[in-house]
N, C-alpha and C positions, 0 to 999 in steps of 0.2 A: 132711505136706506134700502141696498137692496136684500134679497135673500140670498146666503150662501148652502152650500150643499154639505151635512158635515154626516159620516160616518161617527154611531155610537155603540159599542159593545162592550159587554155587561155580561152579567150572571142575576139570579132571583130566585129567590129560598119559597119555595109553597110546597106543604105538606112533608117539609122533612126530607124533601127532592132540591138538587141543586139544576136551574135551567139556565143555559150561555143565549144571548142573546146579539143581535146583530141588525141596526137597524140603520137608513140612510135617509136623512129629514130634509127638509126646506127651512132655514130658520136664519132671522139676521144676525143673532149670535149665540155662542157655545150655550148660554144660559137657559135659551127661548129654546133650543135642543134637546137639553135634556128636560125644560117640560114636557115639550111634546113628546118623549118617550116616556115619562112617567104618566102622564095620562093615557096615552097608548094602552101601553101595559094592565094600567088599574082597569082598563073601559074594559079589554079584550080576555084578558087575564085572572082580573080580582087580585090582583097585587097590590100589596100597602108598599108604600116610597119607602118605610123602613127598609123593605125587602130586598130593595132595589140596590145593587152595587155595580158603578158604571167604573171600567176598566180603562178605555180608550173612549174620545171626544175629539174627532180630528176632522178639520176643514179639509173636502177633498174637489179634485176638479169635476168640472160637468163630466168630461171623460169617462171617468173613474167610478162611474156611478154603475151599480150592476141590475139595479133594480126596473125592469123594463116598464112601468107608470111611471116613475119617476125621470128616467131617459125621456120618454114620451113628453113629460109636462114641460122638460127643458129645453124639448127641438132636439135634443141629440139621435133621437131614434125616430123614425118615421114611423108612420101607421100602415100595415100591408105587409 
């Protein structure tokens, strides 16, 4: 199976502060996505998955990708 590229954006409750989030994975599907953004989150953050509320979950093209490591890991961006 391969890996698809899926945009996920979110919101996250820490300290009584509301934070929008916006993140673009590698994962074979929707499910294996928002893992890897809840442990993201928890590693980077200290966020409990309680906290965590995902908005949008959407397969986008390699194109589509804004995030230049990620361009880079897919071939779409060059190094230089």
């Amino acid at each position: 199976m391969s890996s698809k590229v899926w945009r996920v954006v979110g919101e996250y409750r820490k300290k009584g502060r509301t934070f929008i989030f916006r993140k673009e994975v590698l994962a074979p599907k929707e499910t294996h996505a928002r893992e890897k953004v809840y442990s993201d989150l928890g590693s980077r953050h200290r966020v409990k998955r309680r906290d965590i509320r995902f908005t949008e979950v959407v397969e986008i093209r390699p194109e589509e990708v804004t995030s230049i490591e990620l361009r880079r890991a897919l071939g779409v961006e060059s190094e230089g």
